[in-house]
Structure formats: C-alpha cells, structure tokens
N, C-alpha and C positions, 0 to 999 in steps of 0.2 A: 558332503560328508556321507560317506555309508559306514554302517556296521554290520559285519558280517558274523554270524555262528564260527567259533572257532573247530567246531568239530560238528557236525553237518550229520556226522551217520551217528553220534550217540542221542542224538535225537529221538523220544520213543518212536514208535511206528505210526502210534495214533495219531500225533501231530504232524506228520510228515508226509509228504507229497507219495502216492502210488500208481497215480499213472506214470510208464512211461515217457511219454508224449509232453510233459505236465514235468516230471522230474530231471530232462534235459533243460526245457527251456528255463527253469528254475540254476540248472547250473553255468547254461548262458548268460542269466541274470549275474551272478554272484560273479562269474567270470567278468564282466564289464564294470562291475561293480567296485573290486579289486582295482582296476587300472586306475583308478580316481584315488582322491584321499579316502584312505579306510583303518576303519577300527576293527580289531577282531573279540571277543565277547565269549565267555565260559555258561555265565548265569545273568540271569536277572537284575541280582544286587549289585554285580560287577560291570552291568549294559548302563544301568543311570551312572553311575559313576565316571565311565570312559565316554557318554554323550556330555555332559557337561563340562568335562576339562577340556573335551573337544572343543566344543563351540566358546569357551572362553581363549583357547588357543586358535580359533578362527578367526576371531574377533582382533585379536590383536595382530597376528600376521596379515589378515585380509579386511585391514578395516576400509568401511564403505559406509552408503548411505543408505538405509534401509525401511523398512515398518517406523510410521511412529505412531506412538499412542490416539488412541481417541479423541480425545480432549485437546489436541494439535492440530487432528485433522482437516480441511477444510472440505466444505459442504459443497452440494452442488453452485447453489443460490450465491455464494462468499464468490464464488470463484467466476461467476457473470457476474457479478458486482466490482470486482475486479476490474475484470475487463471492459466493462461501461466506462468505471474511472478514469481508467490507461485512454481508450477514447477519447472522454472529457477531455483531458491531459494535452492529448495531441490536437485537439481543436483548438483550446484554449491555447497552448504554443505556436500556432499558428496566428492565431488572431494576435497576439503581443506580438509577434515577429511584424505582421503588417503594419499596425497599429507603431511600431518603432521606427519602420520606414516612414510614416507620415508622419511624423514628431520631428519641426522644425518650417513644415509647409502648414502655416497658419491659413485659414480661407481667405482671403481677399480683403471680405467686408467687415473682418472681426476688427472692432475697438480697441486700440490699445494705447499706452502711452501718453503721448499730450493730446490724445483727442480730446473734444468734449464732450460732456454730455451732459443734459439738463435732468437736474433733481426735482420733486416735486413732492409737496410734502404738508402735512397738517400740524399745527401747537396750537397752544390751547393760551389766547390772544385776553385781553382785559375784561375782565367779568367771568374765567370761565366759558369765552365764546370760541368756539372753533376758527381758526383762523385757516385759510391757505396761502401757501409759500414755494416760491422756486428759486433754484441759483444754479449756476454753471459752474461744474470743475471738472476739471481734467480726470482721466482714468491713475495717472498717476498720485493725485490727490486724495482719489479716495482710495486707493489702495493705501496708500501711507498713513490713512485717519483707522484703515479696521485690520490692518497687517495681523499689528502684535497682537489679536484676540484672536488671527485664525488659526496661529502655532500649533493648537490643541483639538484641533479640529472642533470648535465650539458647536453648539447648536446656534439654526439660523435668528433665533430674537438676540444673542448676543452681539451678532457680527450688526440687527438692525439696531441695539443699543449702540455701539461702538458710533453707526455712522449716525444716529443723533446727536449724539454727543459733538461729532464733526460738524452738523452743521449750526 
C-alpha cells in the first residue's frame, strides 16, 4: 500500500526536498510508488483515515497469513523442543514398526500352553509353622486361576493373591 501527497508543490518549502538531485529521485519514488496500490492524501486527518479503510480493505481482498501476536509466538527453545519430539516420534515409529514384524515369532524356549512348570511355595502348616510346598501346572492353568484379576492391570501382590488362592 502507498500513500501519496495529493499535491506535492502546495507543500511549504520548509518541509520539502531542495536539492535537485534529491527532488528527482524523490519524484522517481512517488512515480513507482503510483504503479502499486495507492492512496492519495490532502492532510493529516484525511492520511489516518484513508490508511485504515485501506488496510481493512487489504485485509479482506488480500487475505493471508501474517504477524501474530506475542503471546502465540513460539520461542526459540519451544521450537527445538519440537523438533526433538518429531525425532522421538520417528524413532519411536520405527521401533513399533519392527517390534510388529516380530509379534507372532515367539522365541523357541518361551513356555507356553500345556507346558509345565513346577510352583514352589510356603503356608503357614500346624502350629503356625512354616511349611514348604510344590505342585505342577501347566501354563494354561495358571493363566486361567489369575486371568480375571489381570483385566485391570492390577498391581503384582494381587495377581500373587489371585495364584494363592489357586493353589
């Protein structure tokens, strides 16, 4: 947007350019200034007037994305913060991506199923005396004695409630 003096030579003298040299390229100015969007201007009271219906008429023919406020801005430190997380992001997606290729190839030696495996374990026998105790069950067994306590993700003395109870 420019705003140009509508009349250039009722300008006092005092305010006004007197070099030669200085008063051309001043009218070079004004001259390229003109080929753009331009306002022309009498007075002072008449220049805030004609800038602001301008730039609300820029706003709406040339709307775009511009300054924002302060308090939107982001900082230095916000915006390598950022970018560390985006990082994170993409390491972390990568590792779930591998991590979902291997989901289905169990190791070899992991227990599962009807295997067995022997419990071993302490109660509290006739008198108050400590006792010790073992028994064989399958993986399937004791999945099925502490299942419905794991639903909730319990903390671990519940799940070793659950399998005392079982045995």
């Amino acid at each position: 947007m420019g705003f140009v003096h509508k009349e250039p030579n009722e300008i006092s003298v005092r305010k006004s350019e007197r070099d030669p040299e200085l008063v051309g390229k001043l009218e070079e100015f004004r001259s390229k200034v003109q080929r753009r969007m331009c306002r022309f201007w009498s007075n002072a009271d008449e220049l805030g007037g004609i800038v602001s219906r301008s730039y609300v008429q820029l706003l709406k023919t040339h709307p775009a994305e511009g300054w924002i406020k302060y308090r939107y801005a982001k900082t230095t430190e916000e915006l390598e913060k950022t970018n560390r997380m985006h990082e994170q992001i993409r390491i972390l997606e990568q590792e779930v991506a591998r991590l979902r290729e291997s989901v289905g190839h169990a190791p070899a030696n992991l227990a599962r199923d009807a295997d067995e495996v022997t419990l071993e374990y302490t109660y509290n026998g006739e008198g108050g005396k400590k006792e010790k105790g073992s028994m064989v069950a399958t993986w399937n067994r004791i999945f099925s004695v502490v299942a419905h306590r794991c639903m909730y993700l319990p903390a671990e003395f519940e799940v070793q409630n659950a399998l005392d109870d079982g045995i």
